[in-house]
Biopython code that builds the backbone (N, CA, C, O; Angstrom):
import numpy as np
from Bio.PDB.StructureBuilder import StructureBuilder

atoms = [
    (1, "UNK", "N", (23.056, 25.017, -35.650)),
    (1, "UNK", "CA", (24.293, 24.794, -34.952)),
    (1, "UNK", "C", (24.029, 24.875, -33.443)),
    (1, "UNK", "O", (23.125, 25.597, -33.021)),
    (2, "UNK", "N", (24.697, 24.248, -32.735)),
    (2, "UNK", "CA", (24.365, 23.254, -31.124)),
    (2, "UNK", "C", (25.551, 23.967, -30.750)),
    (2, "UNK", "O", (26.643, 23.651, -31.222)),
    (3, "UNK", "N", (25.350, 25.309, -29.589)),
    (3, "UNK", "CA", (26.834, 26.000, -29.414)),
    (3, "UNK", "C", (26.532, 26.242, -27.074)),
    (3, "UNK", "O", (27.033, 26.991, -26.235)),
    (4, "UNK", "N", (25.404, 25.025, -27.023)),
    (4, "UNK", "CA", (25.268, 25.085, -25.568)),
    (4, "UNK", "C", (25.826, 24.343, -25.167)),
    (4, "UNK", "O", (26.392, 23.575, -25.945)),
    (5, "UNK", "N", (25.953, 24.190, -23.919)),
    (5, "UNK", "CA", (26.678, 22.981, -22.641)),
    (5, "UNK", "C", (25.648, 22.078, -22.409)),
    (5, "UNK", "O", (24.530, 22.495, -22.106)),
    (6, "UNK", "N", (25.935, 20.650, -22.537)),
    (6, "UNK", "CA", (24.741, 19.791, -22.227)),
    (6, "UNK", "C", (25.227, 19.709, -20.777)),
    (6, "UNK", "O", (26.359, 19.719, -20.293)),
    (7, "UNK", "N", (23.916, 19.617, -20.203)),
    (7, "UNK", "CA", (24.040, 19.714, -18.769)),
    (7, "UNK", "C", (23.411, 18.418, -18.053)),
    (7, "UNK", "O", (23.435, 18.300, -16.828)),
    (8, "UNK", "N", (22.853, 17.462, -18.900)),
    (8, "UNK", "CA", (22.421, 16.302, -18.461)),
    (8, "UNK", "C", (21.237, 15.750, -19.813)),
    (8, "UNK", "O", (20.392, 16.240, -20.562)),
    (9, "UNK", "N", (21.774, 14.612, -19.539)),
    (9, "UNK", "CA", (20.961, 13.603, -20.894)),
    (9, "UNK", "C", (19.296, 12.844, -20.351)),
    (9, "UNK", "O", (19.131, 11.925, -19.549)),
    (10, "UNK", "N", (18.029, 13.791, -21.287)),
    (10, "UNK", "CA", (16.956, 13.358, -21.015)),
    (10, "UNK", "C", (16.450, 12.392, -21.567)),
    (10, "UNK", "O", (17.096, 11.345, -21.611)),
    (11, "UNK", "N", (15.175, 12.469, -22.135)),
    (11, "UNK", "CA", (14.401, 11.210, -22.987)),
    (11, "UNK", "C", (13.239, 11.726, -23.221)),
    (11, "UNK", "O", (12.553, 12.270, -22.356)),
    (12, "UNK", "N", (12.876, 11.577, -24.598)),
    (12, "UNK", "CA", (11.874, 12.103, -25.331)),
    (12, "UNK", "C", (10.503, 11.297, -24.565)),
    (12, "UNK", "O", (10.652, 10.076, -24.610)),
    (13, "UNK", "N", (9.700, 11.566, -24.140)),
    (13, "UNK", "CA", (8.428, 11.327, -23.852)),
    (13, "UNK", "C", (7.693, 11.266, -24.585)),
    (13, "UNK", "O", (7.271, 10.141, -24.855)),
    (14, "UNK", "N", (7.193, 12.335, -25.235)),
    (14, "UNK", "CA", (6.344, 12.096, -26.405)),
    (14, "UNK", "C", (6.803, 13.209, -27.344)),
    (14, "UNK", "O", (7.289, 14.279, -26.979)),
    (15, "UNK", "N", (6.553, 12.759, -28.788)),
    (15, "UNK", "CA", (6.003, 13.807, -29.840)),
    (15, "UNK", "C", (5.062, 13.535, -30.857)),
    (15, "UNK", "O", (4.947, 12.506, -31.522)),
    (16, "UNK", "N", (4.103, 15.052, -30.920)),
    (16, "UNK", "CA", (2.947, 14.962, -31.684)),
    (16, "UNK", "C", (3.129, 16.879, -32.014)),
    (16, "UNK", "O", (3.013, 17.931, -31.386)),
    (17, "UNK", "N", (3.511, 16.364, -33.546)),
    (17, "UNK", "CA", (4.240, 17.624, -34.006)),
    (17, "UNK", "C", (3.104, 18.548, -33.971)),
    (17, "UNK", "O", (1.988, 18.110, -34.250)),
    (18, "UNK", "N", (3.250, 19.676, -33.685)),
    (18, "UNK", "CA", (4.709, 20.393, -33.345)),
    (18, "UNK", "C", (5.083, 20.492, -31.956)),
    (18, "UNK", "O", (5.756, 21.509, -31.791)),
    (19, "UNK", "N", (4.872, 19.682, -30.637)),
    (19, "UNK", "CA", (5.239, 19.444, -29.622)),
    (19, "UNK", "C", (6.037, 18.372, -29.553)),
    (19, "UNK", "O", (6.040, 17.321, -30.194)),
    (20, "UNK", "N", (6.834, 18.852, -28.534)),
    (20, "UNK", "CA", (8.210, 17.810, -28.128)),
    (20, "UNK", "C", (8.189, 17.824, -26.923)),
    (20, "UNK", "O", (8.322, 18.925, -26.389)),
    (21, "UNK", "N", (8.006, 16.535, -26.001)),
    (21, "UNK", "CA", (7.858, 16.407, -24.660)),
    (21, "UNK", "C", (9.177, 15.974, -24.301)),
    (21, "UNK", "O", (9.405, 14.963, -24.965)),
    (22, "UNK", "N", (10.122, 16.243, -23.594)),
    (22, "UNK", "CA", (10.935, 15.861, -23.410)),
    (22, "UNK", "C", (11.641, 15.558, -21.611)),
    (22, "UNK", "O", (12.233, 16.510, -21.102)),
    (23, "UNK", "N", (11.555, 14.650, -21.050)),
    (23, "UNK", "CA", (12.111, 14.077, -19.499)),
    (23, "UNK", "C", (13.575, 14.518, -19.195)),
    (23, "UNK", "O", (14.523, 14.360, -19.964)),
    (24, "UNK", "N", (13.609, 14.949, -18.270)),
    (24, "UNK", "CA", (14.534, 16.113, -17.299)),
    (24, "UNK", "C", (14.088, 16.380, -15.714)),
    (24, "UNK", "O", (13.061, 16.747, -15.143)),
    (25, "UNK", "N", (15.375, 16.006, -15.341)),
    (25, "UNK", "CA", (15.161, 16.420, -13.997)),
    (25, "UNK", "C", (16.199, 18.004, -13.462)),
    (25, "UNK", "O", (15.947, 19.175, -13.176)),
    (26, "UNK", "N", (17.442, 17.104, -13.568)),
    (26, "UNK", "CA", (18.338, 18.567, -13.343)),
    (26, "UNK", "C", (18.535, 19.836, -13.612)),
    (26, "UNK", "O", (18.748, 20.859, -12.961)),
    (27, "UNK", "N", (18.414, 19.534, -14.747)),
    (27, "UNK", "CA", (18.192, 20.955, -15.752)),
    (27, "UNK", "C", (16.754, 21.874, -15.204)),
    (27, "UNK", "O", (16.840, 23.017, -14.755)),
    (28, "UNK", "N", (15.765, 21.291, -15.317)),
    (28, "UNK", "CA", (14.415, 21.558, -14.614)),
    (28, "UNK", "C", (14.493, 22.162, -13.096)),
    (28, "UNK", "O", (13.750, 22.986, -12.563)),
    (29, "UNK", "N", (15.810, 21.382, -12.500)),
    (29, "UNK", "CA", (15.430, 22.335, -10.661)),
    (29, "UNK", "C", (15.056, 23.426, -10.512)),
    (29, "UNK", "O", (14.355, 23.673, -9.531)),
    (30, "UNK", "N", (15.398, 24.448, -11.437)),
    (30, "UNK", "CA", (15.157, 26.050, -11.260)),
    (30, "UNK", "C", (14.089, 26.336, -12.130)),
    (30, "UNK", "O", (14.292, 27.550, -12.098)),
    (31, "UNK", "N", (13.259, 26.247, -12.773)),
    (31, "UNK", "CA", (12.742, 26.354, -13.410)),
    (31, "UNK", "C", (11.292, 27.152, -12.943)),
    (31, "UNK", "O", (10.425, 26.655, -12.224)),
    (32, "UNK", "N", (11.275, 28.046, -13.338)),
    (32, "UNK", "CA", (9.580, 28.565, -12.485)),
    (32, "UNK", "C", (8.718, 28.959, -13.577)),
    (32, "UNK", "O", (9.265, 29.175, -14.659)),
    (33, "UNK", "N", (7.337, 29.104, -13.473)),
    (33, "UNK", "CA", (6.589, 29.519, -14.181)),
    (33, "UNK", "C", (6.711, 30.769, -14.666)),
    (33, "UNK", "O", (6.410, 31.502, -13.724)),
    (34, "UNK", "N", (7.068, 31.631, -15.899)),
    (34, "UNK", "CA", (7.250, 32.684, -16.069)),
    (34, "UNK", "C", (8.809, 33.573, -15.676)),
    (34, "UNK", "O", (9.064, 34.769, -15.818)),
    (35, "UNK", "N", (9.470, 32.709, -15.264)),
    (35, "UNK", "CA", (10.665, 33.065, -15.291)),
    (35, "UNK", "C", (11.962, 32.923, -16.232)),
    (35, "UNK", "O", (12.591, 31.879, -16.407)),
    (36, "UNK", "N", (12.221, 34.094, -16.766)),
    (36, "UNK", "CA", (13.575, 34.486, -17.952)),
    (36, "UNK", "C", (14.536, 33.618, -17.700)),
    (36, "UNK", "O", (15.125, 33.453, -16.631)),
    (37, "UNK", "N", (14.756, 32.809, -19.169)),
    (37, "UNK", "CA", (15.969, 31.710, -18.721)),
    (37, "UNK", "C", (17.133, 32.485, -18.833)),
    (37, "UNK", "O", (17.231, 33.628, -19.280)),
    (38, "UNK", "N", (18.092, 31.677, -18.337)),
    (38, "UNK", "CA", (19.244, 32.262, -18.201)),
    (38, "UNK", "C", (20.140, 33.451, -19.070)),
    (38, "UNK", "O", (21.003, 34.251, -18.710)),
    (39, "UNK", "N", (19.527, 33.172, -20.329)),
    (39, "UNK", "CA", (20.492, 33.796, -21.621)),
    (39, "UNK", "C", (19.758, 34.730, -21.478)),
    (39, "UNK", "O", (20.392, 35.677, -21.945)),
    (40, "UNK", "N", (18.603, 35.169, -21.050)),
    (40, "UNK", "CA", (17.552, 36.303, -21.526)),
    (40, "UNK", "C", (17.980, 37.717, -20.299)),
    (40, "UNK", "O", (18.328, 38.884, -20.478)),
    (41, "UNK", "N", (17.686, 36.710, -18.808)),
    (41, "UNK", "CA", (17.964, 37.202, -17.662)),
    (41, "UNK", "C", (19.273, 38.133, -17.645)),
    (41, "UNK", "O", (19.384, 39.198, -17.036)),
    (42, "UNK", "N", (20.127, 37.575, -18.351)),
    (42, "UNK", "CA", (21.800, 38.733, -18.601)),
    (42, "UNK", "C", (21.758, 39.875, -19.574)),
    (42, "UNK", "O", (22.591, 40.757, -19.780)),
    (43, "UNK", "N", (20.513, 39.631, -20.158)),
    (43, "UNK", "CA", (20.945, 40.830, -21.394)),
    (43, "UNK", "C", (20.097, 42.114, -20.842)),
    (43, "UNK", "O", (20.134, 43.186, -21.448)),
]
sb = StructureBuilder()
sb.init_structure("model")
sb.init_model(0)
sb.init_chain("A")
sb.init_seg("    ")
for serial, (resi, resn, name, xyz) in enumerate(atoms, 1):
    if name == "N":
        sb.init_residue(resn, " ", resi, " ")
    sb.init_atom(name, np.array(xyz, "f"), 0.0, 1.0, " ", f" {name:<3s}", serial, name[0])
structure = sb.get_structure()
């Protein structure tokens, strides 16, 4: 069950299971190496 906010529509790049490459820009701005996403960061 899908209970997030889509925040912008990407495009699959590649898959070669069990990886899923998937194209994003917006969603991606904040994004840092090793940094707690959002849901993790509040608890």
């Amino acid at each position: 069950m899908f209970t997030g906010i889509v925040e912008e529509m990407g495009h699959v790049e590649s898959f070669a299971a069990p990886r899923l490459r998937i194209a994003a820009e917006v969603v991606l701005d904040d994004v840092r190496l090793g940094t707690p996403s959002r849901s993790t960061a509040a608890a």
